[in-house]
C-alpha positions as CSV (number, residue, x, y, z in Angstrom):
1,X,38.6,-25.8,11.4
2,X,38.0,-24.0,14.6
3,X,35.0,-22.1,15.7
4,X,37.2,-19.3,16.2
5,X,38.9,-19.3,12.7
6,X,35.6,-20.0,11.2
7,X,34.1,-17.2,12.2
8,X,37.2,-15.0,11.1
9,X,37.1,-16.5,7.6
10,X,32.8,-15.7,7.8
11,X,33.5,-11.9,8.8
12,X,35.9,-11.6,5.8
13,X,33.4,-13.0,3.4
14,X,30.3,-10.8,4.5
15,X,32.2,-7.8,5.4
16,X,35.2,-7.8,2.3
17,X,33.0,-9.2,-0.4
18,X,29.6,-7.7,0.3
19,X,26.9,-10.9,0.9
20,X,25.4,-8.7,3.5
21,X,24.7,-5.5,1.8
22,X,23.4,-7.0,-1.3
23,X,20.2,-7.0,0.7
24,X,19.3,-3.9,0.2
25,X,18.3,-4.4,-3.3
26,X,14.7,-4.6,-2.1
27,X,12.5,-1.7,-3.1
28,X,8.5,-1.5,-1.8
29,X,6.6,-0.5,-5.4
30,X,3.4,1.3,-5.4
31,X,3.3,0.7,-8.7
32,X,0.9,-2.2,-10.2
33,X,-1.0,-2.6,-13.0
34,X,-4.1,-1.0,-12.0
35,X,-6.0,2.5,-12.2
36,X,-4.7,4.0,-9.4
37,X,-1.0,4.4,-10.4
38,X,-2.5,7.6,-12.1
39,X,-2.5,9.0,-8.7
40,X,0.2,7.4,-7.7
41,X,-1.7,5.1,-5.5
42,X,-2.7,7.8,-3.4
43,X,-5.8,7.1,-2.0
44,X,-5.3,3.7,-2.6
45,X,-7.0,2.9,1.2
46,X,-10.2,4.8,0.6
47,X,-11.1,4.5,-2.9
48,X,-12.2,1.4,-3.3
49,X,-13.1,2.1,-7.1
50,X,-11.9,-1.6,-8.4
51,X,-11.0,-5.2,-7.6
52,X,-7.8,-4.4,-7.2
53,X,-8.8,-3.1,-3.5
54,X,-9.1,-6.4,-2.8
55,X,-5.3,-5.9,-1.6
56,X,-5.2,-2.1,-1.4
57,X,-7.8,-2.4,1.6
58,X,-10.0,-5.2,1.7
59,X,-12.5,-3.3,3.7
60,X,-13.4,-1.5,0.5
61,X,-14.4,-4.7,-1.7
62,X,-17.6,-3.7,0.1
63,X,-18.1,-0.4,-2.1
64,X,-18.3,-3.0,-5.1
65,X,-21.7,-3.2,-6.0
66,X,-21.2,-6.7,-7.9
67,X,-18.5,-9.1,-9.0
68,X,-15.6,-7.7,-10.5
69,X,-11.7,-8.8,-12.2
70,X,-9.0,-6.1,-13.1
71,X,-5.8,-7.0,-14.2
72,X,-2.7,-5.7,-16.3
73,X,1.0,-5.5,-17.6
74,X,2.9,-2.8,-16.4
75,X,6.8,-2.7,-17.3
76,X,9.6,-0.9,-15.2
77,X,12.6,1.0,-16.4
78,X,15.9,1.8,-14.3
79,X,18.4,4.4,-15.6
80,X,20.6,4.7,-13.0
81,X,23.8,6.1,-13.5
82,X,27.2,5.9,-11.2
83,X,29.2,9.4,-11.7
84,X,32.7,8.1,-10.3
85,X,34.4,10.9,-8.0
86,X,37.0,8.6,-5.9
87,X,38.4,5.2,-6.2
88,X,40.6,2.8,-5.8
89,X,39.6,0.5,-8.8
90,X,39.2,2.9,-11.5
91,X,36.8,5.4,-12.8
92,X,34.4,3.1,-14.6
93,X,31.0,4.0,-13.9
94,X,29.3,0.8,-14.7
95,X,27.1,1.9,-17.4
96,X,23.4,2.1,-16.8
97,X,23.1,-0.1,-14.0
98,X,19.3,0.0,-14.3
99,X,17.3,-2.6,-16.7
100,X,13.7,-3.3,-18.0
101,X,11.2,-5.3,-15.7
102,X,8.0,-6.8,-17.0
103,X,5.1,-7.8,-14.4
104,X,1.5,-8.1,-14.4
105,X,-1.2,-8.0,-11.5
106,X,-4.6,-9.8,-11.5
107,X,-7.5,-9.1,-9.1
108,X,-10.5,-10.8,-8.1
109,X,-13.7,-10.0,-6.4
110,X,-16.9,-11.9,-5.7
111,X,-20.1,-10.4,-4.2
112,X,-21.5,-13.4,-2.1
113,X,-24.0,-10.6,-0.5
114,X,-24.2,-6.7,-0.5
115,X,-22.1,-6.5,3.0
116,X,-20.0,-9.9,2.5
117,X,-16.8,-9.9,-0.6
118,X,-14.4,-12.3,-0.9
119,X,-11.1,-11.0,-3.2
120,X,-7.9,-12.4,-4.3
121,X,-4.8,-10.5,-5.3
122,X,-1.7,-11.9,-7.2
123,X,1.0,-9.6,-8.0
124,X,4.2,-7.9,-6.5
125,X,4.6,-5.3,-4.3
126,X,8.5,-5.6,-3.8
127,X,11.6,-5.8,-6.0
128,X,13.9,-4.9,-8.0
129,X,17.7,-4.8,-8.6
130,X,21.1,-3.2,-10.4
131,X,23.7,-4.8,-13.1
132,X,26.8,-3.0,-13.7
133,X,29.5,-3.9,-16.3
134,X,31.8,-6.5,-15.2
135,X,34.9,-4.5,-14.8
136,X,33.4,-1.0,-13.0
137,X,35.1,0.3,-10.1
138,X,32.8,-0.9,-7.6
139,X,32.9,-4.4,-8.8
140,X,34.0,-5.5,-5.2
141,X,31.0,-4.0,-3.9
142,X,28.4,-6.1,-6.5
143,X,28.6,-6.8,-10.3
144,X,24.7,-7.3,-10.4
145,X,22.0,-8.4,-7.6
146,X,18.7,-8.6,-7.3
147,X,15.5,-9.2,-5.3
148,X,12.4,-10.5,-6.8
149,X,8.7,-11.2,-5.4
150,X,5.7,-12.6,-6.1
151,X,3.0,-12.9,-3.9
152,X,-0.5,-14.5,-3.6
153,X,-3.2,-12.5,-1.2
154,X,-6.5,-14.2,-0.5
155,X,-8.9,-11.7,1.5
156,X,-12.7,-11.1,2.8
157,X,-14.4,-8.0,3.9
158,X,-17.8,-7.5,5.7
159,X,-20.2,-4.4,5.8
160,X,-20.5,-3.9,9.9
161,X,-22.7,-1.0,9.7
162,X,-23.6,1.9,6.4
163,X,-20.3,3.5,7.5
164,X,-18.0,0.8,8.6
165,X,-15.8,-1.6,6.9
166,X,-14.0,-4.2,8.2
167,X,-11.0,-6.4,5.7
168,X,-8.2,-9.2,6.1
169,X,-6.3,-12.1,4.3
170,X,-3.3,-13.7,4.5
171,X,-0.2,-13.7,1.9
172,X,2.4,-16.4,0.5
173,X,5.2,-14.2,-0.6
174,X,7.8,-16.3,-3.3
175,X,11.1,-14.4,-3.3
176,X,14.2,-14.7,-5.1
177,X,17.5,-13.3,-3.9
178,X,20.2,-12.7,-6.3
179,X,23.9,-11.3,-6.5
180,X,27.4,-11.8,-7.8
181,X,30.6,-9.9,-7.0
182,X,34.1,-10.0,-8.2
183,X,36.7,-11.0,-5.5
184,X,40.0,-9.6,-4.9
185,X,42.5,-11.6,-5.1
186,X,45.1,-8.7,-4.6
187,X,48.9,-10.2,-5.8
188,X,47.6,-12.9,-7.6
189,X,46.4,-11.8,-11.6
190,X,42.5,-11.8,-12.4
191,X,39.9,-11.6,-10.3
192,X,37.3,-14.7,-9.0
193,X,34.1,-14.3,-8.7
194,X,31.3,-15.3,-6.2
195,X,27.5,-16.1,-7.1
196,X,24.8,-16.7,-4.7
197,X,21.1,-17.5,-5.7
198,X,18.7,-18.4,-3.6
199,X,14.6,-18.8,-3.1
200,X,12.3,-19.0,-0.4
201,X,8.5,-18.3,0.7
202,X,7.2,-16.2,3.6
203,X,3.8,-15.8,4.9
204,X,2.3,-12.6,6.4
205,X,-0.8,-10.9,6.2
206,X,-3.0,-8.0,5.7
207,X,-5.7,-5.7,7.4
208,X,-8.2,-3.3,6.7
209,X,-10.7,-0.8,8.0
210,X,-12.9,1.5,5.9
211,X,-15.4,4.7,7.5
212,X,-17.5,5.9,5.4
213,X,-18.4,9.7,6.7
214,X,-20.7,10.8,3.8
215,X,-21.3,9.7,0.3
216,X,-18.4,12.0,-0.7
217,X,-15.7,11.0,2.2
218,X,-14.2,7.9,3.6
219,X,-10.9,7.6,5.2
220,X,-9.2,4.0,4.9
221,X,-6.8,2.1,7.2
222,X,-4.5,-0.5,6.4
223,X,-1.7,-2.3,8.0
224,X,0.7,-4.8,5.8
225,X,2.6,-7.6,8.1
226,X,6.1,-8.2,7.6
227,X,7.7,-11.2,5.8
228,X,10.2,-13.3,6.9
229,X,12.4,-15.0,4.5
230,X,15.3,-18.1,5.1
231,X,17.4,-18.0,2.0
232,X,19.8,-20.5,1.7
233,X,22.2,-21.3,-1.2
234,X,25.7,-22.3,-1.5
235,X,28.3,-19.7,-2.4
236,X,29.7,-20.8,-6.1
237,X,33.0,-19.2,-6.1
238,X,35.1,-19.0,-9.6
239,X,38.0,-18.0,-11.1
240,X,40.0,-18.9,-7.7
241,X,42.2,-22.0,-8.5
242,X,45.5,-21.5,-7.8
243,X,45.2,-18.5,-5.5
244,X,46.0,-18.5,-1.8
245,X,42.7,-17.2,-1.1
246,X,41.4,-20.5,-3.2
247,X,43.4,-22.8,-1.3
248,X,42.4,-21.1,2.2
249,X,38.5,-21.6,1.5
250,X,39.4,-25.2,0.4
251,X,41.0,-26.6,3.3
252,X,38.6,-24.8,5.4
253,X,35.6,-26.6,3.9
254,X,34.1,-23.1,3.1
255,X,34.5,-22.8,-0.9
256,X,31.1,-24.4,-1.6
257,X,29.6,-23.9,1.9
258,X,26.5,-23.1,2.5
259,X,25.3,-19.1,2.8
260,X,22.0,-18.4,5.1
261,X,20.4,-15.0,5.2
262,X,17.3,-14.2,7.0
263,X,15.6,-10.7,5.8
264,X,12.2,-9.5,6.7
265,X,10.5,-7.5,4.6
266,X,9.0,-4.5,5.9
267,X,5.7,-3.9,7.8
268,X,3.6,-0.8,6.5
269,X,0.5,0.9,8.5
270,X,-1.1,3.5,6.3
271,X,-4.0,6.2,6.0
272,X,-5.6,7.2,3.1
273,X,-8.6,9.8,2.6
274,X,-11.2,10.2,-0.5
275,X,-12.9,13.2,-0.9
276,X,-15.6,14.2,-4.0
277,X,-15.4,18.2,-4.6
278,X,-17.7,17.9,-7.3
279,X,-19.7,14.8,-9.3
280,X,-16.4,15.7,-11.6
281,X,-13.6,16.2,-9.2
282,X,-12.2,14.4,-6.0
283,X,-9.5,14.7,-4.5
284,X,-7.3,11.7,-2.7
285,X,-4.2,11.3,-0.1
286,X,-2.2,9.3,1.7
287,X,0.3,8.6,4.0
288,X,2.4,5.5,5.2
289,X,4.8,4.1,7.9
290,X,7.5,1.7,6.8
291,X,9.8,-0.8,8.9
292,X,12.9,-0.3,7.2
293,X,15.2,-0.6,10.0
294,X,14.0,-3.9,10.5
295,X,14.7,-5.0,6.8
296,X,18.2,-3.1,7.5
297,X,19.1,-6.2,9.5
298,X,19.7,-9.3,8.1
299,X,20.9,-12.4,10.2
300,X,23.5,-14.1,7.9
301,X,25.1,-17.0,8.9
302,X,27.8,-19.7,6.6
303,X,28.5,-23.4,7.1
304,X,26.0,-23.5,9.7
305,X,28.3,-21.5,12.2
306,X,27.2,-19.0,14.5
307,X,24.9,-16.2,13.0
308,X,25.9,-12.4,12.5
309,X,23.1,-9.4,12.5
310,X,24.5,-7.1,9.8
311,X,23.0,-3.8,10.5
312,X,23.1,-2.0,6.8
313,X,22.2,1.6,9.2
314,X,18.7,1.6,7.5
315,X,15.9,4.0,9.2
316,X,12.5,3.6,9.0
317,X,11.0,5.6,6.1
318,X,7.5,7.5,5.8
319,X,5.4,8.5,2.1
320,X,2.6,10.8,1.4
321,X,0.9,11.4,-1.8
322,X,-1.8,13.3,-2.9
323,X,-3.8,13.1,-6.1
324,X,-6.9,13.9,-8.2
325,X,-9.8,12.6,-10.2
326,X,-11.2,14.4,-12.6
327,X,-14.3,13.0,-14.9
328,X,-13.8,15.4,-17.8
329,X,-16.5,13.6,-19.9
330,X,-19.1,10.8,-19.2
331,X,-16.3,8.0,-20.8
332,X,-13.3,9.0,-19.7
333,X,-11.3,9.9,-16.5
334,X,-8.3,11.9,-15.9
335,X,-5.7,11.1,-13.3
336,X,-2.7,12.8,-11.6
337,X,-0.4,12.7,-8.6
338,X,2.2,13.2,-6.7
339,X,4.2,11.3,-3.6
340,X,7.1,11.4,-1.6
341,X,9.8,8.7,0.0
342,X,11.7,9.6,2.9
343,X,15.6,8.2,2.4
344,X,16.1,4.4,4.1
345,X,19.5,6.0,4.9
346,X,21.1,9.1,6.0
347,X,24.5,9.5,4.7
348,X,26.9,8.2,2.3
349,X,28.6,6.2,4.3
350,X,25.9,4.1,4.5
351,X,24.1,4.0,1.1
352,X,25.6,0.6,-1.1
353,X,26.0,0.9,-4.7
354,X,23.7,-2.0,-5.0
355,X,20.9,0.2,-3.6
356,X,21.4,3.9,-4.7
357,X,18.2,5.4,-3.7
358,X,18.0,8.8,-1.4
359,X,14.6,10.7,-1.2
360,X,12.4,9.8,-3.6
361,X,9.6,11.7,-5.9
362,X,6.9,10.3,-7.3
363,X,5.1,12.1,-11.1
364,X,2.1,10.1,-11.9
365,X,-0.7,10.3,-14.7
366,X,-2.9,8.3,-16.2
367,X,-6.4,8.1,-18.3
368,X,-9.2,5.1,-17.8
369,X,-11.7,5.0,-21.1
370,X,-15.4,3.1,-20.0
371,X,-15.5,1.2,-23.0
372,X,-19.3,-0.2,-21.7
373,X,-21.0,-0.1,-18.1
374,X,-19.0,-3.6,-18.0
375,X,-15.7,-2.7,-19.0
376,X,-13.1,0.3,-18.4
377,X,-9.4,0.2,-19.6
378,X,-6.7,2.5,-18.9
379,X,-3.6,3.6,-19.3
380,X,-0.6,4.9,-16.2
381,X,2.4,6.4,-16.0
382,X,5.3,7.0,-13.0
383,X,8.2,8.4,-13.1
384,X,10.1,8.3,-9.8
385,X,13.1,10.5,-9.2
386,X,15.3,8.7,-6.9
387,X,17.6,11.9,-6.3
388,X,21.3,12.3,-6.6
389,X,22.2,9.6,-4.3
390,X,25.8,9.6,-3.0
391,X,28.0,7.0,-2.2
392,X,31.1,7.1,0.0
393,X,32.2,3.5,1.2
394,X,35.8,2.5,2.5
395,X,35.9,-1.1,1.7
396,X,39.7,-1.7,2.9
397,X,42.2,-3.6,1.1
398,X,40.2,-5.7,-0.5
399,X,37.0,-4.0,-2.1
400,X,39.1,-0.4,-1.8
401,X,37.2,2.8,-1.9
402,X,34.0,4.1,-4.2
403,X,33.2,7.6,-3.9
404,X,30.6,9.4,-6.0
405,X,27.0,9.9,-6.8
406,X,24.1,9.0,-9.2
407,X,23.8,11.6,-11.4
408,X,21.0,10.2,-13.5
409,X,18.7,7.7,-10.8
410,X,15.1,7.9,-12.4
411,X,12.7,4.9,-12.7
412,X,9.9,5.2,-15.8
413,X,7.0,2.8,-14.4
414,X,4.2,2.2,-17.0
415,X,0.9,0.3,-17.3
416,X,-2.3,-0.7,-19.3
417,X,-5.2,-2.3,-17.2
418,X,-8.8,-3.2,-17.6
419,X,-11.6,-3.7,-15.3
420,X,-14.3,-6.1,-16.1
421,X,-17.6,-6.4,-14.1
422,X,-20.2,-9.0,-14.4
């Protein structure tokens, strides 16, 4: 087959069966199993209240006064919801296209000296994905994707001077990437299927600074690298014996071939403040820079031909989030908070199905009980409104038109931690 066909038959792959897009089913979570998701990890730079700093900001393992593990479960619910306006396959909504998540966080930090910490962090900071039923009217688009993490964060952090904090460490990042579609194969009856699953680790790192004004303000810097990722897996196509569109991808060598996407996931550089009102009340913010255009375009390549930057039309995005501490008796403390997500995209046209997400609001509460000078547990809760996100794609003949929006696009976030120090 000829470089020129080759690349023909590629474009029609990625372009009228979705490979490409299915990227976007990454999602950066603020949410971990640890205290601060009662503020919904505002503040997270400056607080430095736990071990699990050792990740948040490094710089601020040096507010630990001795060695110290928290850890956790914490369990994620989608209820996402397609509201079909227009389109060619249908009315089907998919159902809920959301599920349940489970994941857990552990956090590490050892005092060698009262100006020298070493931490470790293993947990997740990015994922998630979507599963619609089988026969919806965007089953062109995707039937279900998704995009897992799992990543491993060894840090240290050194006292310069009473007020300044310095922090670093390096990440391996395991990722899986997920996705299957129905394929059209217009005259012919039924539909086939393609399936792609793939895995790969990425290295980055992370840095911190902490100032510590007065003994009731800091302000906290932190910059997150990004993560590049090589997944490679071949495409398992179904369902297509028989059809011409079988037969094409046979004699081309391209039913099994193999499917390369390179994604990076985004950088982040972020500020956060703590500030004590009271020896009750303090008061926390943040806010963040993310590289979302970046992420927005994957280089995807098949049979080892030349390689195609899909650009997905993704914008950088920015947070901020404020929340509050409030020690309402010696044992227990009260959290709340609030943040908000600018969009990744800024119309319809370019939103996928597979990632409906807009503007997003973050609700957060939570309660931490200290069961002894030694040990505290807790209790969080998030609920993130991902907004109305609408969806208008014209996918041609072959994956037709979706119009409509996501009437019900909520995530419930939940967690129970404990800190132990020794």
């Amino acid at each position: 087959m000829g470089k020129n066909s080759r690349s023909i038959l590629m474009f029609v792959l990625l372009v009228l069966y979705g490979s490409g897009p299915a990227l976007a089913g990454g999602l950066w979570l603020y949410e971990e199993a640890t205290p601060d998701m009662g503020v919904g990890g505002a503040g997270r730079q400056a607080a430095g209240f736990d071990a699990s700093t050792a990740s948040g900001n490094p710089a601020a393992m040096t507010r630990l006064d001795r060695s110290q593990v928290e850890g956790g479960f914490m369990g994620l619910y989608v209820d996402s919801k397609f509201d079909v306006k227009n389109a060619t396959h249908g009315n089907n909504g998919g159902g809920n296209a959301g599920y349940f998540s489970p994941a857990a966080t552990l956090y590490y930090v050892h005092s060698v000296s009262p100006d020298l910490k070493l931490g470790l962090g293993v947990g997740s900071y990015f994922g998630l994905g979507v599963s619609y039923s089988n026969e919806w009217a965007g089953k062109y688009y995707v039937q279900s994707a998704s995009f897992t993490t799992a990543a491993v964060n060894p840090t240290v952090a050194y006292r310069l001077a009473p007020w300044l904090s310095f922090g670093g460490g390096v990440s391996a990042v395991q990722a899986k990437l997920s996705e299957r579609v129905a394929v059209n194969t217009l005259l012919e009856p039924g539909d086939g299927r393609l399936k792609y699953d793939a895995s790969d680790v990425g290295y980055g790192y992370n840095l911190g600074v902490l100032f510590e004004m007065s003994p009731q303000t800091r302000l906290g810097i932190t910059y997150v690298s990004q993560v590049n990722l090589d997944f490679k897996d071949e495409m398992r196509f179904k369902n297509l014996d028989g059809t011409i569109l079988g037969a094409a991808l046979n004699a081309s060598g391209l039913l099994d071939a193999q499917l390369k996407i390179n994604v990076n996931l985004p950088a982040q550089l972020a500020v956060g403040a703590y500030h004590a009102l009271t020896d009750k009340l303090a008061l926390v913010g943040t806010v963040n820079w993310q590289n979302w255009s970046r992420f927005g375009q994957p280089e995807i390549s098949v049979a080892d031909s030349n390689t195609v930057t899909d650009d997905l039309g993704y914008k950088d995005t920015y947070h901020a989030g404020i929340g509050v501490y409030y020690r309402v008796a010696l044992p227990w403390l009260l959290m709340a908070g609030f943040g908000y997500d600018t969009s990744p995209t800024s119309s319809s046209s370019e939103r996928s199905p597979v990632l409906p997400l807009g503007a997003a609001f973050r609700y957060a509460a939570g309660v931490q009980y200290d069961w002894s000078k030694d040990l505290s547990v807790g209790l969080a809760y998030t609920l993130i409104d991902a907004g109305s996100a609408k969806v208008n794609q014209s996918g041609g003949p072959l994956r037709g038109d979706l119009e409509g929006e996501y009437d019900t696009n909520i995530i419930h976030a939940f967690n129970v931690n404990f800190v132990y120090r020794f």
